[in-house]
C-alpha positions as a printed NumPy array, in Angstrom:
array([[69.35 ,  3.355,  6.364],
       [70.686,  3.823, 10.039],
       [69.762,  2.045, 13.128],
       [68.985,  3.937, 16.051],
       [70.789,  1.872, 19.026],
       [71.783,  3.459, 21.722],
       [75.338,  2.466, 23.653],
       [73.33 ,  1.992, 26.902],
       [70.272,  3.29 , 29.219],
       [73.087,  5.211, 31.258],
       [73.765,  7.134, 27.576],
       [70.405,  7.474, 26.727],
       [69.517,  9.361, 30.122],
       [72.265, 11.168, 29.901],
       [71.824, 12.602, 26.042],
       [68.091, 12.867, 27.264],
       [68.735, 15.15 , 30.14 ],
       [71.438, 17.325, 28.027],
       [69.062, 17.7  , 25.437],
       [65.856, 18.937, 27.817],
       [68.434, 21.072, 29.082],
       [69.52 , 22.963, 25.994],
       [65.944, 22.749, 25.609],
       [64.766, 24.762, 28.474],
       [68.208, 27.41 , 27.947],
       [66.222, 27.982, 24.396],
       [62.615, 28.584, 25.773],
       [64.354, 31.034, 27.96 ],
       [66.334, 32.581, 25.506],
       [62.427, 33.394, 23.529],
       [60.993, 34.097, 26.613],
       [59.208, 37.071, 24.589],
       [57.581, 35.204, 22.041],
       [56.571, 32.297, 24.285],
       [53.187, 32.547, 23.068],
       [54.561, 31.945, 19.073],
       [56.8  , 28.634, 20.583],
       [55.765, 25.424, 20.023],
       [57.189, 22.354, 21.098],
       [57.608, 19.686, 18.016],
       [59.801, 16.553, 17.657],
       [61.075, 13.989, 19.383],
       [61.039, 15.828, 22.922],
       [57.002, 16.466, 22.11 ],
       [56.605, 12.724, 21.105],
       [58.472, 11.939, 24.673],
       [56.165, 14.211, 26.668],
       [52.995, 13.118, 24.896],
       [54.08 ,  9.446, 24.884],
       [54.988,  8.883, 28.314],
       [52.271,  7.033, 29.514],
       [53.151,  3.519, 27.469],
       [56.168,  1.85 , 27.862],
       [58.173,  0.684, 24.661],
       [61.44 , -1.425, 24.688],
       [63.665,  1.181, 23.257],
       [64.355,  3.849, 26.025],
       [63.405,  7.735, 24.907],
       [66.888,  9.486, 23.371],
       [67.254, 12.075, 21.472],
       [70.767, 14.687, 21.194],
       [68.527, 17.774, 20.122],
       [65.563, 19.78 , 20.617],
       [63.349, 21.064, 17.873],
       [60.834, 24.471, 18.218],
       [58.545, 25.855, 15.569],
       [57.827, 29.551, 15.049],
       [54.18 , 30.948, 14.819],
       [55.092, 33.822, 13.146],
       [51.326, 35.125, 12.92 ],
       [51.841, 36.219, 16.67 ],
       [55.448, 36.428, 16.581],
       [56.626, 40.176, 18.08 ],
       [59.129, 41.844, 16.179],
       [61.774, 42.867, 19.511],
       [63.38 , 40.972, 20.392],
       [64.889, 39.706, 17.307],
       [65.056, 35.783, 17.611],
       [68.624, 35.698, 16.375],
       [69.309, 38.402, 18.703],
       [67.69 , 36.514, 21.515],
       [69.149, 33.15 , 21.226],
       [72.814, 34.924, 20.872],
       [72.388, 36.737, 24.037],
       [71.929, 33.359, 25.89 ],
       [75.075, 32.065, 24.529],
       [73.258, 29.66 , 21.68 ],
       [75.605, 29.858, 18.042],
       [74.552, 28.965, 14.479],
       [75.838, 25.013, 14.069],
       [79.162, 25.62 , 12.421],
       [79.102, 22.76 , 10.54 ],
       [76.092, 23.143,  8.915],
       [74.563, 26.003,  6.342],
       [71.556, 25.259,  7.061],
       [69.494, 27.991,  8.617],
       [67.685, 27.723, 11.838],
       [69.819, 25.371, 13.442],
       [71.461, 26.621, 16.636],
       [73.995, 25.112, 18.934],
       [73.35 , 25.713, 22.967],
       [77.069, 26.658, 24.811],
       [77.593, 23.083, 25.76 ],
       [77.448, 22.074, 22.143],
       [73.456, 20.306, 21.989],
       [71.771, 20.917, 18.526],
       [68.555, 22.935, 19.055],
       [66.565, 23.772, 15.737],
       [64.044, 26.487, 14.754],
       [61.843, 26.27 , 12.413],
       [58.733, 27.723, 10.518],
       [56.112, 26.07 ,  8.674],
       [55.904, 26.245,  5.374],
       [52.194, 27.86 ,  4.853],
       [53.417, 30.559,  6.655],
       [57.   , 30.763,  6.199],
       [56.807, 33.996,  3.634],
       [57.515, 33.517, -0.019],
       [60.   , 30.999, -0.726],
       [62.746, 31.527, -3.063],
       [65.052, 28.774, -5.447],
       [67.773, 27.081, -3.184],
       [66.88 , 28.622, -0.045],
       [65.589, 26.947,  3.249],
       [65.297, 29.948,  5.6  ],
       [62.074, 31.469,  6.356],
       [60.905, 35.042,  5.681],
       [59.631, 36.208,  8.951],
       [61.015, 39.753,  8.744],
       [62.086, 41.921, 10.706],
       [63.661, 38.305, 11.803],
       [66.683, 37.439, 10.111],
       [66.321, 34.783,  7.384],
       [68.927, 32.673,  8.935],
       [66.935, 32.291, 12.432],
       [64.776, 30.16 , 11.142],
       [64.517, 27.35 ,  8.52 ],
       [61.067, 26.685,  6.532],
       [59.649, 23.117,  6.935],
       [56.375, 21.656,  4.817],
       [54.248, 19.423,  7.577],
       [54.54 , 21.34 , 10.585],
       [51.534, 23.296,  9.539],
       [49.482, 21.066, 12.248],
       [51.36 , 22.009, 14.984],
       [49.889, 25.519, 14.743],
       [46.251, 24.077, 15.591],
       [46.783, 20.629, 17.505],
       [48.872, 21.884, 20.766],
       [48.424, 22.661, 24.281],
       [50.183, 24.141, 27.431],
       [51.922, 21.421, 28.558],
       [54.882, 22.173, 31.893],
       [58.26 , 20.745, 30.676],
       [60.716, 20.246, 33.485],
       [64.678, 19.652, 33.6  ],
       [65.969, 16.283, 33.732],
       [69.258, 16.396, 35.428],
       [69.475, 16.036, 39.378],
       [70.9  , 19.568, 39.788],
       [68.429, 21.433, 37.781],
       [65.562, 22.103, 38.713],
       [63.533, 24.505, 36.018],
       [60.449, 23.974, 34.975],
       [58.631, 26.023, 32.015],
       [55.197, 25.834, 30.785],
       [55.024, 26.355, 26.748],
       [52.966, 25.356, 23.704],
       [53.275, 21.419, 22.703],
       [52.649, 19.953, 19.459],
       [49.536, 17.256, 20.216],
       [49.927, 13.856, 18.726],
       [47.847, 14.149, 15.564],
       [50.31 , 17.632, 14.658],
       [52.964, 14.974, 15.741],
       [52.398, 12.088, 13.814],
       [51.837, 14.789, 10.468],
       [55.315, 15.948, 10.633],
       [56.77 , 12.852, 11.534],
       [55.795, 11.208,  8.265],
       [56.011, 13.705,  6.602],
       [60.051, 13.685,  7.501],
       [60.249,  9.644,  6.74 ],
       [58.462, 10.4  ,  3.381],
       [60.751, 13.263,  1.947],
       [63.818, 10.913,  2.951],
       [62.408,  7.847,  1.238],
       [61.343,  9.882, -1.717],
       [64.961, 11.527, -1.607],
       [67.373,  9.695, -0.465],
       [67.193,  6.295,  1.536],
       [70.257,  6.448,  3.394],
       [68.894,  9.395,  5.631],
       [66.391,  7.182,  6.576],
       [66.208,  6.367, 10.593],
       [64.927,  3.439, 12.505],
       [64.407,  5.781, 15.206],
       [61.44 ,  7.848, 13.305],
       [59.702,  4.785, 11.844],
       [59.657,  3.463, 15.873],
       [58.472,  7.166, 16.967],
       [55.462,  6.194, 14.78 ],
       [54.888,  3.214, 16.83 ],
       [54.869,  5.6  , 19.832],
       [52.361,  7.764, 18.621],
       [50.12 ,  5.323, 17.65 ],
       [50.428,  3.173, 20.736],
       [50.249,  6.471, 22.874],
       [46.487,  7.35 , 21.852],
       [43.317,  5.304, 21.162],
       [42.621,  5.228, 17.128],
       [39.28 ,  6.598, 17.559],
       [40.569,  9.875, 19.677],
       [43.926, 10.007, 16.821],
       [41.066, 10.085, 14.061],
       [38.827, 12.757, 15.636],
       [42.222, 14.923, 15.84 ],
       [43.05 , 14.311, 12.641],
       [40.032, 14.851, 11.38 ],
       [39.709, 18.156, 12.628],
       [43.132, 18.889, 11.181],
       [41.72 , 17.853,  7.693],
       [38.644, 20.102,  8.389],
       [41.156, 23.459,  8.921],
       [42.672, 25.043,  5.211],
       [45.911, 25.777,  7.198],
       [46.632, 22.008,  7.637],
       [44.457, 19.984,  5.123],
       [46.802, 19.119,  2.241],
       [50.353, 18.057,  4.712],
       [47.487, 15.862,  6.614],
       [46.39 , 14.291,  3.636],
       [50.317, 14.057,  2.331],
       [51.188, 12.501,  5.547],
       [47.797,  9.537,  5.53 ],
       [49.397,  8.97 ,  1.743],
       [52.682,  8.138,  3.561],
       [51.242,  6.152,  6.276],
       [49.727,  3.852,  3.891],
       [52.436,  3.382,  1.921],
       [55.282,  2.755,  5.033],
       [53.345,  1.058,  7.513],
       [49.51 ,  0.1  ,  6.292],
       [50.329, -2.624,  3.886],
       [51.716, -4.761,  6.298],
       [54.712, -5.892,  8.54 ],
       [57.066, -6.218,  5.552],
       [56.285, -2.438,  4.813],
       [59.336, -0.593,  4.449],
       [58.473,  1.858,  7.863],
       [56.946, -1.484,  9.72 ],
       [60.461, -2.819,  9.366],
       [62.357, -0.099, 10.395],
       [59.51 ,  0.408, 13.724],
       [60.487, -3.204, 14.458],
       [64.18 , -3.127, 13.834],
       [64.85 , -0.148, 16.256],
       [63.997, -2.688, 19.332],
       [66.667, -5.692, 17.809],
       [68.362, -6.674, 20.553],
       [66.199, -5.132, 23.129],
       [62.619, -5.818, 22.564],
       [60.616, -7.8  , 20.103],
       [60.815, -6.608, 16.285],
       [58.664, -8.761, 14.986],
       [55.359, -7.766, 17.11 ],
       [56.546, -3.682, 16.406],
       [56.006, -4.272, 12.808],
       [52.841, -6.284, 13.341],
       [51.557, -3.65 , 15.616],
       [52.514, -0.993, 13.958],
       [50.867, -2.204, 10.704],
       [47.813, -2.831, 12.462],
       [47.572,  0.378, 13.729],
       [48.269,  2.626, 10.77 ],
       [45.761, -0.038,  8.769],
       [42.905,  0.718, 11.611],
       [43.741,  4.63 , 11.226],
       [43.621,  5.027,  7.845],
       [40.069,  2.877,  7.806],
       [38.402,  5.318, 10.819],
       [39.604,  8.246,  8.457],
       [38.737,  7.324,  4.851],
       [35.501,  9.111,  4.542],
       [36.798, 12.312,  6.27 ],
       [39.53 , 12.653,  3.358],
       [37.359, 12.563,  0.202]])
């Protein structure tokens, strides 16, 4: 497993601000399909999130959009569009759907995977034709994103920019789906991919909303087809990282992303707590 330290606040504004920056270059570049854009990962968690303060500062070195492609016009072509604003497939990675901005800063596509088009053996990129198959990359628990999001105004970060662009934003329930849904395909998989970093994200979310409004979101995410089963996948995964306790696998990675700067011990209390309280509020809406 990795930890998630950062060198110093001065490197965490600093990959912040590069990040929202590549960021805004790729809402630009789909400018066309804004309405089939929605904002997911850790940059949705951040602008979601804000509002309570956590010991580890808000990082993160890339930005991550998902496609709607229900609504999702055919001109421009996304690959098409993100190469005429300067943005290159990641060279060191054959991985479809991630792009690289002109200063370097990972930003990733992706579809989910109810509506990604028919999936074939061995291959990760979605079928969203007349879209390349490369533009995009398919992705199981993003599905909630397509129902739990709002307009939300995302401006730059750095001193001399001043943009500012209003766009779709995953809500915390779609949030908190596809966030354990990423920690439970790498501790199914492969442990070593796990982050402390995405276990303390968790803690965010949790901390961010009242468990009585995160239940009534969910809830209505278990109530829509589209989103049902990755909801339920993701409340399995809750309660197996985080409910059973502090000593919970995810409960001690929450608390050992703040070593050294905050207080690890009351993370994976919390964060217990929290997913335990959840996970009671929702049990009779998952039968």
């Amino acid at each position: 497993m990795n930890p998630s330290g950062v060198d110093s606040p001065g490197r965490s504004e600093s990959l912040l601000a590069s990040s929202r920056a590549a960021l805004l270059d790729a809402l630009e570049a789909l400018e066309a399909h804004r309405d089939s854009v929605i904002v997911i990962g850790a940059q949705a968690i951040y602008l979601r999130a804000s509002s309570r303060q956590v010991a580890l500062a808000e990082f993160t070195k890339d930005s991550d959009l998902a496609l709607d492609p229900r609504s999702l016009g055919e001109d421009p072509r996304v690959e098409e569009a993100m190469t005429n604003a300067g943005f290159h497939p990641n060279l060191t990675s054959s991985n479809p759907g991630e792009w690289e901005s002109p200063a370097g800063i990972p930003v990733d596509l992706m579809v989910p995977e109810a509506v990604a088009g028919p999936a074939q053996k061995g291959r990760r990129g979605a079928r969203i034709p007349p879209h390349s198959r490369a533009a995009a990359r398919r992705a199981v628990g993003l599905e909630a994103a397509l129902i739990d999001n709002d307009e939300l105004e995302i401006v730059a970060l750095a001193e001399d920019d001043t943009r500012a662009y209003k766009v779709r934003v995953a809500g915390l329930g779609a949030l908190l789906v596809a966030k354990l849904h990423k920690l439970g395909d790498r501790a199914a998989a492969d442990r070593r991919r796990l982050h402390d970093k995405d276990a303390h994200d968790v803690y965010r979310i949790l901390l961010a909303s009242s468990t009585p409004d995160l239940a009534s979101k969910l809830a209505v995410l278990l109530a829509d087809p589209l989103s049902r089963e990755v909801v339920l996948r993701a409340m399995d995964i809750l309660g197996e990282l985080f409910a059973p306790g502090p000593d919970a696998l995810g409960s001690v990675m929450a608390g050992r992303a703040e070593e050294g700067i905050g207080d690890p011990e009351n993370v994976a209390q919390s964060v217990a707590i929290l997913a335990h309280d959840l996970l009671s509020v929702l049990e009779p809406d998952q039968g």
